[in-house]
C-alpha positions in Angstrom: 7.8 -29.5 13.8 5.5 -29.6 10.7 3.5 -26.4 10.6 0.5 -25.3 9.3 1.5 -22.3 7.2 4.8 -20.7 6.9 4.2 -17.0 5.8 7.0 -15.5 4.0 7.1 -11.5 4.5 7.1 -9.6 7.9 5.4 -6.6 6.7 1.7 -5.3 7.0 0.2 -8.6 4.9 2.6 -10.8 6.4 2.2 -9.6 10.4 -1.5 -9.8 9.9 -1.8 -13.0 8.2 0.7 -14.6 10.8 -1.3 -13.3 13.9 -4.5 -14.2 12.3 -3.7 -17.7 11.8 -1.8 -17.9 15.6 -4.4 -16.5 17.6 -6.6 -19.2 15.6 -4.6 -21.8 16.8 -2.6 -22.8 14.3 1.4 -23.9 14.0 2.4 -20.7 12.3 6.5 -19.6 11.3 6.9 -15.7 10.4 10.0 -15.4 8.1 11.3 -12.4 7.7 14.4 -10.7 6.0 14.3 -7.9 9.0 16.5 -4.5 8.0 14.8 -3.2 5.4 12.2 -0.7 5.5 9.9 0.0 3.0 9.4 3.5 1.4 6.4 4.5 2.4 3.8 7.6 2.7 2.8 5.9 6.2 -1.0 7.0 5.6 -3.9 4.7 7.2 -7.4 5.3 7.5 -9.5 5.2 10.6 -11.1 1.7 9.5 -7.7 0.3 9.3 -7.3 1.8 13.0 -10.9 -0.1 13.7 -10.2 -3.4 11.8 -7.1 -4.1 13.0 -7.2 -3.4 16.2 -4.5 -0.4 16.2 -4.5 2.5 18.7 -3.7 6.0 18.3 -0.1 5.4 20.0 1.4 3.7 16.6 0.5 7.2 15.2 3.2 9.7 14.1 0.6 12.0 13.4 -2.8 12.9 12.4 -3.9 14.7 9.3 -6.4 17.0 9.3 -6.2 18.8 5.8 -5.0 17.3 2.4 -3.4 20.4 -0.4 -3.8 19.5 -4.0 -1.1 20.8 -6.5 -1.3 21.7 -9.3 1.3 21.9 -12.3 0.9 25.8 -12.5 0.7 25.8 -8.5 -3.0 26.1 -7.8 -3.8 24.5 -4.7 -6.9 23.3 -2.8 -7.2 22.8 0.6 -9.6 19.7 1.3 -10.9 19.5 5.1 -11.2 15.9 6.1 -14.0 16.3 8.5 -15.6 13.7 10.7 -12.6 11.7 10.8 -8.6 12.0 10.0 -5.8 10.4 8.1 -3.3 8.4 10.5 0.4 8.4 9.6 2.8 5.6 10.8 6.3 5.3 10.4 7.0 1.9 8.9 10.7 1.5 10.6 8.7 1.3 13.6 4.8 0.0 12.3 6.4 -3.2 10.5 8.4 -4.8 13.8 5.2 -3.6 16.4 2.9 -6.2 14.1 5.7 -8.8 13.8 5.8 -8.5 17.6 1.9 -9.0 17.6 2.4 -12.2 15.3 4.7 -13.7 17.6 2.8 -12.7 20.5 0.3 -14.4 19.2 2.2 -17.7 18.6 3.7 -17.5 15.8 7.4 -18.5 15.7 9.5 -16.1 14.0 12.9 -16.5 11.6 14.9 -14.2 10.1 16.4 -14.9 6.5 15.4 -14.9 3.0 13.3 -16.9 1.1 15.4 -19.6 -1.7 12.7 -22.1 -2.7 9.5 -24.7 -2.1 11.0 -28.2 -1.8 8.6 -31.1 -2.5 9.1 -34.8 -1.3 6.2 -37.0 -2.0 3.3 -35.3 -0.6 5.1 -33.4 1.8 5.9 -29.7 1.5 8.9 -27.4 2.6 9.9 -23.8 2.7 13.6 -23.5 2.4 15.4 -20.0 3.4 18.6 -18.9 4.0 19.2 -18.1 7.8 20.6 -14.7 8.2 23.1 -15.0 10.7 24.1 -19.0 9.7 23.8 -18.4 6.3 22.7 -21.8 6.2 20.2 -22.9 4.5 17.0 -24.3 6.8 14.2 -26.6 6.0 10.7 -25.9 7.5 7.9 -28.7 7.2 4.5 -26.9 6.5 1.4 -27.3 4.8 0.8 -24.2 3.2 3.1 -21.3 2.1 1.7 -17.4 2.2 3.8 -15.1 0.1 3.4 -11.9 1.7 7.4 -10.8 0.4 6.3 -7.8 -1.4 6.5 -6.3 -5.2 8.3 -8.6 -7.4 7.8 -11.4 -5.3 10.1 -13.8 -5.0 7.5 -16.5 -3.6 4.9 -15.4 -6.2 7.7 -15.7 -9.3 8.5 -19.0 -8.6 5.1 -20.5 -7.3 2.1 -18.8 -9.1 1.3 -18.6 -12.5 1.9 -14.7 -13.8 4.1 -14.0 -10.9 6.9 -12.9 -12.8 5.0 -10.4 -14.9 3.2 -8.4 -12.9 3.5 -4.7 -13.9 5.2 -2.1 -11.8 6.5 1.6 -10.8 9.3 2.4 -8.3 8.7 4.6 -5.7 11.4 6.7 -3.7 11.5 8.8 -0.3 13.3 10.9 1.7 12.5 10.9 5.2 13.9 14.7 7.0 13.7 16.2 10.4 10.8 18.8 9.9 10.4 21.5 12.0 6.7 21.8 13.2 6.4 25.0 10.8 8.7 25.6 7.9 8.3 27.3 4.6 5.2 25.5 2.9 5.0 23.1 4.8 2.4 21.8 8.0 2.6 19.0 10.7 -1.3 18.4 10.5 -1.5 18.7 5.9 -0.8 15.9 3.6 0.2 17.5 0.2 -0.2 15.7 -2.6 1.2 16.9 -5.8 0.1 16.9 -9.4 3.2 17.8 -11.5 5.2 16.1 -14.3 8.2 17.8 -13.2 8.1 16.0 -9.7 5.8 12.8 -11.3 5.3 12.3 -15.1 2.5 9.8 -14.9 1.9 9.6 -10.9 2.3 12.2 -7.7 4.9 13.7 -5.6 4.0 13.7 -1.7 4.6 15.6 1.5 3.2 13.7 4.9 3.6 14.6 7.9 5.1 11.7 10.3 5.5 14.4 13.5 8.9 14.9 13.8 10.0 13.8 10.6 8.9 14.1 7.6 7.8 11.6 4.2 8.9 13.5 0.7 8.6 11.6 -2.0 7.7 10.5 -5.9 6.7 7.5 -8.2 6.6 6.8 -11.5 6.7 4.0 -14.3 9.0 5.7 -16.7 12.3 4.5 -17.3 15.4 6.5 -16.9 13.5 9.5 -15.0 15.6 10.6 -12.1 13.8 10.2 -8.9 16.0 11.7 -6.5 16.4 14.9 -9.0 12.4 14.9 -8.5 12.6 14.4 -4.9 15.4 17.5 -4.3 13.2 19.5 -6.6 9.7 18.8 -4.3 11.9 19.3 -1.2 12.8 22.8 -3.0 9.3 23.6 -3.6 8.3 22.7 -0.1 10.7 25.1 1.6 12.5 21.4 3.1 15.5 21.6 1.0 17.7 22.7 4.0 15.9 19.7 6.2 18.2 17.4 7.6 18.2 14.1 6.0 18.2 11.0 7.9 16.9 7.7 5.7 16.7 7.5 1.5 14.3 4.6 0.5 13.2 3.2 -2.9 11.4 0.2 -4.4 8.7 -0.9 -6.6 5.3 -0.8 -6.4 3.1 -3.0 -8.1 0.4 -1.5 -10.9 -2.6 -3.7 -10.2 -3.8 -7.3 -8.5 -2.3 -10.4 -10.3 -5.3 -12.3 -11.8 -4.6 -15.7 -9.8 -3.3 -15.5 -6.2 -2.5 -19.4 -5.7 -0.6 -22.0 -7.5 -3.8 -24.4 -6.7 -1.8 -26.9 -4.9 -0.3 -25.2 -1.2 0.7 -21.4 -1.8 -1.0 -18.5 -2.0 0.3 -14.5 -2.3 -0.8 -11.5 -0.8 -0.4 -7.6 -0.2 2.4 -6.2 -2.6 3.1 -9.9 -3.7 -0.2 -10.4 -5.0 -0.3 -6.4 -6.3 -2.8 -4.7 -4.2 -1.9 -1.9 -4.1 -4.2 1.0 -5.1 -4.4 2.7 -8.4 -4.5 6.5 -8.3 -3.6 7.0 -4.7 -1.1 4.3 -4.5 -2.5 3.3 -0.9 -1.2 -0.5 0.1 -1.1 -0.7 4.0 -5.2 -1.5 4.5 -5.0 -3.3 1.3 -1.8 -5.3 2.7 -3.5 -5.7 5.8 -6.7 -6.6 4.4 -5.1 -9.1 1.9 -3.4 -10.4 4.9 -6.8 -11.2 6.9 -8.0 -13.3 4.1 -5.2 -14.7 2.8 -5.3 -16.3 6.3 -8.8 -17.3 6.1 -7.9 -19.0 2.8 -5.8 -21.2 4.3 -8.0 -21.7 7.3 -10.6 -22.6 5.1 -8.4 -25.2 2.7 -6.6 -26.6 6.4 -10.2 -27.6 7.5 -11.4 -29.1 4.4 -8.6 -30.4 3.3 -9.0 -28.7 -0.4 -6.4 -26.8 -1.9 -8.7 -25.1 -4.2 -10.2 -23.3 -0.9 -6.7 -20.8 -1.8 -8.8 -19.2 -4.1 -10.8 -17.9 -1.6 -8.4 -15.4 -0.8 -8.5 -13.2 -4.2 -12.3 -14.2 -4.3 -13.3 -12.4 -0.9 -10.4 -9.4 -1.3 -12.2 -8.5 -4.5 -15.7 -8.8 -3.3 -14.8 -6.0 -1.6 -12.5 -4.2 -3.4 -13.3 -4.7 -7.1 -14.9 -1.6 -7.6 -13.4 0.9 -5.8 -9.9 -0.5 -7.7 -12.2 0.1 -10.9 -12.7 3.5 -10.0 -9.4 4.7 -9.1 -7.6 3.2 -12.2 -10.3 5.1 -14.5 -9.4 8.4 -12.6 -5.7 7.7 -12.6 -5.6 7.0 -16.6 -8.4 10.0 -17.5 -6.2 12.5 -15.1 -2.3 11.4 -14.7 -1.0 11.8 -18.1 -0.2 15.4 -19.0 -0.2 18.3 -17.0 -3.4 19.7 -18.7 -5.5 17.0 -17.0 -3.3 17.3 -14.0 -4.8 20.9 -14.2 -8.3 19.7 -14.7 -8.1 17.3 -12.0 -7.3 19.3 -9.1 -9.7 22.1 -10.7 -12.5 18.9 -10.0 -11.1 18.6 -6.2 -12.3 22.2 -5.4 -15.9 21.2 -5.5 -17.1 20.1 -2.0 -18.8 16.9 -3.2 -15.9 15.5 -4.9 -14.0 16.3 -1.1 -17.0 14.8 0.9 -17.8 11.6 -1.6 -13.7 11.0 -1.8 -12.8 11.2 1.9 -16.0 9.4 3.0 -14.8 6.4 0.8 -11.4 7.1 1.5 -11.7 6.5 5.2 -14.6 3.9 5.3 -13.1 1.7 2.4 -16.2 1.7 0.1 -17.5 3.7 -3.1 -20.5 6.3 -1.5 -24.0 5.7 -2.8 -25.6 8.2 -0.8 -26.3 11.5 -2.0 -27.0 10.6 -5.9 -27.1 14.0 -7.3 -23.9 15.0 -6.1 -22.6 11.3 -8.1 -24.6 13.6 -11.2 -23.3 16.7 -10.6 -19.3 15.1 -10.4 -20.5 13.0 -14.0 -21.2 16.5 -15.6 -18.3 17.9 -14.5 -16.1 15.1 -15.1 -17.2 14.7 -19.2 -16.6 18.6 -19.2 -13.0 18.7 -18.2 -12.2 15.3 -20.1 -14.3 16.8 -23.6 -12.8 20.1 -22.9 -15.6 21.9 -22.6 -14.4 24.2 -20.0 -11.1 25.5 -19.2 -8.1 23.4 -16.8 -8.9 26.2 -14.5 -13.0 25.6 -14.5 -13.5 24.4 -10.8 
């Protein structure tokens, strides 16, 4: 069989792209590693639920209330009201969209990636079957790297692949009691602390009857799992059961080409969409995904290769500025605890709550209300001049 796109990746990007292209009609192969679960916060937004057609039954739970921390353990309880934060579990989220791909039509290996063969003008994806451990040839058009951070499609295929920046992120997943120490089922805590994260967050979310605890960072030789047993402390979940330890990395920013102009293009992790500030990848996988898929559907019907670009074109149409945003507060606020302090002193006013979870859960910068957007500005150049105090809410 020669197909028309083999996607490379089984996860959020991968599963979406897949069943996009198969419900679309065309020849699509799913290749994915399978036994590895990504570490994970689990947090979607009702759009994503909307988008992508996913019901409340993939949820673990549903948050209610985010707590901001704060280095010298302020805290601020932020409402999230006319709407929620859905968790998932990936163990269980990842292999429900495969499912959907190959429901869909899409025919599904298992195995990892080893190369792009060329013959002529003909194209194949080569991959290492997992049970065989032979090596298998598929026929295809077009290639979609949807294989994550430090992609291996993406290093070999697209210009810049092998540079993208990035930070590793690690998690403990615990049986939580519904009420323990600090901790809530319905309240995703986020935490502001170089002791847990010296240039990111720590994180407690909910996932019903376990529970995600976990860090990031970009600096070399600091101890994650030290940081993690020290949250877990803080939290009152040191005594928790512990059932799954996860880590990898998590790319810093989108690469600035997405295609190697010819027959592959990258997307989610693999082409670094992941969010600056909050570090939030499953919409943007998922959204990356869709149009990555389009992208091909586009360059399969014209025939042009340079239709690939679309892809990064129409992700960052939408995107662009709210990435913009979230970097500017991520490198004004998450680089010493004194603007740790100021930060979650600027999450106690009720605008910055409304204007952040309104975007948050409808995936766009707000433009309503433009005096709040002045009154945030003012406040803002205050804390960064130090005009007021760290503790000036």
């Amino acid at each position: 069989m020669i197909y028309d796109v083999v996607v490379v990746g089984g996860g959020p990007a991968g599963a979406t792209a897949a069943e996009d292209l198969a419900r679309s009609g065309k020849k699509v192969a799913l290749l994915d590693r399978e036994g590895r679960i990504k570490p994970c916060g689990g947090a979607i937004p009702p759009r994503l639920m909307r988008d992508f057609n996913i019901s409340d039954e993939q949820l673990v739970a549903k948050i209610d209330t985010a707590r901001m921390i704060s280095p010298s353990g302020r805290f601020v309880d932020i409402p999230i009201e006319n709407g929620f934060v859905g968790m998932v579990d990936r163990k269980d989220f990842d292999p429900f969209l495969r499912a959907r791909a190959e429901r869909a039509g899409a025919v599904r290996y298992t195995g990892t990636f080893v190369r792009v063969e060329r013959e002529e003008e003909k194209t194949f994806l080569v991959f290492r079957d997992k049970q065989s451990k032979e090596e298998v040839r598929l026929q295809t058009k077009f290639i979609i790297g949807a294989d994550g951070a430090r992609s291996d499609v993406a290093r070999a295929e697209v210009p810049g692949g092998d540079k993208i920046p990035y930070v590793i992120a690690y998690h403990e997943i615990i049986d939580a009691p519904m009420a323990v120490g600090n901790y809530q089922p319905n309240r995703c805590d986020v935490i502001y602390d170089g002791r847990i994260s010296p240039d990111f967050y720590g994180w407690v979310f909910p996932h019903g009857h376990t529970c995600s605890v976990g860090m990031g960072t970009g600096v070399d030789g600091f101890d994650l799992k030290q940081a993690t047993a020290d949250l877990r402390k803080m939290a009152g979940l040191d005594q928790a059961e512990t059932i799954r330890k996860e880590g990898a990395p998590i790319p810093l920013r989108p690469m600035d080409k997405w295609d190697n102009g010819r027959d592959v293009v990258v997307v989610g992790d693999a082409a670094g969409t992941v969010a600056p500030s909050s570090g939030e990848g499953i919409y943007y996988a998922m959204f990356g995904g869709r149009v990555g898929a389009a992208a091909v559907s586009a360059a399969l019907a014209s025939g042009r290769a340079s239709d690939l670009k679309l892809a990064r074109q129409m992700f960052m149409k939408d995107h662009k500025n709210t990435y913009k945003a979230l970097q500017a507060m991520q490198d004004a606020y998450y680089h010493s605890d004194e603007r740790r302090e100021r930060f979650v002193s600027l999450c106690h006013d009720v605008d910055v709550q409304t204007l952040t979870f309104e975007s948050y859960m409808n995936k766009k910068l707000t433009k309503k209300r433009p005096l709040a957007h002045l009154k945030i500005g003012i406040k803002n150049v205050a804390h960064l001049t130090g005009l007021v105090s760290p503790q000036y809410t």
